[in-house]
N, C-alpha and C positions, 0 to 999 in steps of 0.2 A: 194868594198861594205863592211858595216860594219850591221852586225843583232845584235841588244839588244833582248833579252827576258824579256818583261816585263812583265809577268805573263807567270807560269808552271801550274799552278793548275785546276782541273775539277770547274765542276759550284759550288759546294760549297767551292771550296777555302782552303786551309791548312793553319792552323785548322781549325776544321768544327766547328762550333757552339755547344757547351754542350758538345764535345768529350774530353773523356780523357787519348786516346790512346798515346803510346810513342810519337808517332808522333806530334801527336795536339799538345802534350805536351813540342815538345825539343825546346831545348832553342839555337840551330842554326839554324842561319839566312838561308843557304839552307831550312829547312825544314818548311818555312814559305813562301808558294806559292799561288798570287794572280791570278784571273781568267786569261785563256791564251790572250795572246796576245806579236805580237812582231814587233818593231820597226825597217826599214829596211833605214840605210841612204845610197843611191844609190852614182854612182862614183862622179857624178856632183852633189852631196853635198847635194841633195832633202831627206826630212825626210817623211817616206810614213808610214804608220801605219796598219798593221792584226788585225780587228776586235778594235771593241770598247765596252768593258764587262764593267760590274759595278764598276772596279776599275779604267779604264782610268784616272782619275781626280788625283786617288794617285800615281800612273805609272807616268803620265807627268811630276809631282812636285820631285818626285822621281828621273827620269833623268833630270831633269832640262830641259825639250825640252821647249824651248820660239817658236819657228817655226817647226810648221806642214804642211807640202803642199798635202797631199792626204789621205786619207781612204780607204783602199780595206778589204771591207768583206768578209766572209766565206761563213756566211750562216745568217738566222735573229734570232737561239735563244739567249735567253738576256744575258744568260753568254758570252755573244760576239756580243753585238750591245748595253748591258743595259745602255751603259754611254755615248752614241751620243749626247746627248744633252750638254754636258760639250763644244763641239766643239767651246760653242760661245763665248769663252774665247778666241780662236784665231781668230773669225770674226773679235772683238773687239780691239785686241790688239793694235791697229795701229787707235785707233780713233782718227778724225771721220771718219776717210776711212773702209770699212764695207769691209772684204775678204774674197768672198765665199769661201766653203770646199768643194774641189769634193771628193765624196763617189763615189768609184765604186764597183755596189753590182751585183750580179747573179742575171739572171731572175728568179730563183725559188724562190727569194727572196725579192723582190723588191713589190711586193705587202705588204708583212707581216710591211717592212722598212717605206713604205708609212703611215700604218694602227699606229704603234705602236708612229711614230712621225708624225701624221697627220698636227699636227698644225704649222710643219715647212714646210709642203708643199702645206695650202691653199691661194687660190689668196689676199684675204688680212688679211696677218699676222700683228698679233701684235708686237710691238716692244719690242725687245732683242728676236726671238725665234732665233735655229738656222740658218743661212746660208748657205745652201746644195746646190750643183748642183748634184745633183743623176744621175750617168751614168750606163744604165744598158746593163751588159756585157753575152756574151754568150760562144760559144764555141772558140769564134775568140779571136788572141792575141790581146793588147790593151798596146799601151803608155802612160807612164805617163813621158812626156819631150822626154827624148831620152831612157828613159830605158822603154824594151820589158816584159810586160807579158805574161806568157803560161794561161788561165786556165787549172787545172785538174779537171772532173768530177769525183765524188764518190757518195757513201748512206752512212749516218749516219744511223742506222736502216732503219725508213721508208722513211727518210727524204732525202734529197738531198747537198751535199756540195759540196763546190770546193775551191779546191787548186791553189795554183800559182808555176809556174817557173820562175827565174828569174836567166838568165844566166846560170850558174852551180851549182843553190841553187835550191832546192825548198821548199814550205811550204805547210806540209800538218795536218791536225786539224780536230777530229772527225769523222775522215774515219772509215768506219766500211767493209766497201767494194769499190776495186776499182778493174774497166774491164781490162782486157789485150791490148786495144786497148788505153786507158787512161793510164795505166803502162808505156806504151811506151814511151809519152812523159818525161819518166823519164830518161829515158836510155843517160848515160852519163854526170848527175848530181852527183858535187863531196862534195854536203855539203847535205842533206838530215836531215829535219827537220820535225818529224812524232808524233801522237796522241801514247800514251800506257798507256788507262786509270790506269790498274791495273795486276798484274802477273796472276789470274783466269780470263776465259773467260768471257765476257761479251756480251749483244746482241747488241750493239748500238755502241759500239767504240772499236777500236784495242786495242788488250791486251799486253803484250810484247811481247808475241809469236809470236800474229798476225804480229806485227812492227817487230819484225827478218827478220820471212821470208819474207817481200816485202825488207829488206832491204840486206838479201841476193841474192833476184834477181837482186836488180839495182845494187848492190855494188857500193856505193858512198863511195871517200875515207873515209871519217866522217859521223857518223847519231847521232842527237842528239832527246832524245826522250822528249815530251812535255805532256800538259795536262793529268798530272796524280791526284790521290787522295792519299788522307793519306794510302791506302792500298796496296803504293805501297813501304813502307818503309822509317828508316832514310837515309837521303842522306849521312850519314858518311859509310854506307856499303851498296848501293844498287850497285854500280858502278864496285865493286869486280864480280860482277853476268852475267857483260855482255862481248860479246866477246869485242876481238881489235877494235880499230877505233868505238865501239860505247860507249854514254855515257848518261847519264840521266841530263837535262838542269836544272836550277834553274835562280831564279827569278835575274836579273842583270847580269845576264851571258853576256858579247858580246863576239861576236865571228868574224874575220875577214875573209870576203868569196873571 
């Protein structure tokens, strides 16, 4: 399996609008981080995608992806779902054969998914919305072809998220809390890809701290850390700061699992 990162950055994206911190401001390509998401091409050559935020459309053109065969989401806020509607580029691509997109979204979420793209899932849609088959998933693992998903359940503060395992990888995004009984299914996971919004604590998403120590417990050979903000430094020096086998992800990163 091969992972792209195609977005590192928290909801506002690096640089942030009007900021004129070093950061916002350097002129390396690491330090210019779109909303998270990342791209997973499985062994049978299937292109599956984490979350769809508001940059999806420049991510896709970006890697050049012509074929997408899945969607699995995290959770419904819109720095990770805000650009589901681009999907219908790959309904389309193949006209005039019309290819639905399965979305496999968590039940805690699949109301919000409904609400926010409502008009791709009333009985008679207009032409060109999206194409969704909306599959909604729970605690149970779920296929997409031949390859196995784990969920993992967490809180993002109040909120509810989940993660994927997948083989010896997992992906985890906006965890602010996760059970010991949820931990587990991590146990033996040698690629470990986790949320570290910012080095000071925060109430809604893992800090690096936080992202340490779960990743001293699983000890995955490698943990790469994600969805961060400009306050969490230049990428020319933040990576000095962490122990062995962990590193801080940017945007084009692939990585072979």
């Amino acid at each position: 399996m091969k992972l792209t990162f195609l977005g590192t950055g928290t909801s506002q994206g690096v640089p942030v609008i009007g900021c004129r911190c070093e950061v916002c401001t350097s002129h390396d390509e690491r330090d210019k981080r779109l909303r998270t998401s990342a791209l997973l091409t499985t062994d049978e050559g299937l292109n599956v995608v984490f979350d769809t935020g508001p940059d999806f459309r420049q991510q896709m053109l970006r890697e050049g992806i012509t074929r997408l065969d899945a969607i699995v989401l995290t959770h419904g806020h819109t720095d990770h779902i805000g650009g589901m509607d681009d999907i219908r580029a790959y309904n389309f691509a193949e006209y005039p054969v019309i290819r639905t997109m399965d979305v496999y979204v968590p039940q805690h979420s699949a109301d919000h998914v409904r609400t926010v793209f409502d008009y791709a899932f009333e009985e008679n849609r207009y032409r060109g919305v999206p194409e969704v088959a909306l599959h909604i998933t729970d605690d149970t693992p779920f296929k997409i072809s031949c390859t196995e998903f784990i969920p993992v359940q967490g809180n993002h503060s109040r909120f509810a998220v989940t993660g994927y395992r997948v083989g010896r990888m997992a992906y985890l995004t906006d965890f602010k809390h996760i059970s010991a009984e949820e931990e587990a299914k991590l146990r033996g996971v040698e690629t470990l890809v986790i949320n570290a919004l910012r080095w000071k604590a925060h109430d809604s998403h893992f800090s690096v701290e936080d992202a340490l120590r779960l990743i001293e417990r699983i000890a995955p050979r490698r943990a790469f850390l994600t969805h961060m903000s400009h306050e969490i430094g230049l990428a020319a020096e933040i990576d000095s700061r962490l122990p062995s086998g962990v590193r801080f992800a940017y945007d084009g990163l692939k990585v072979e699992i």
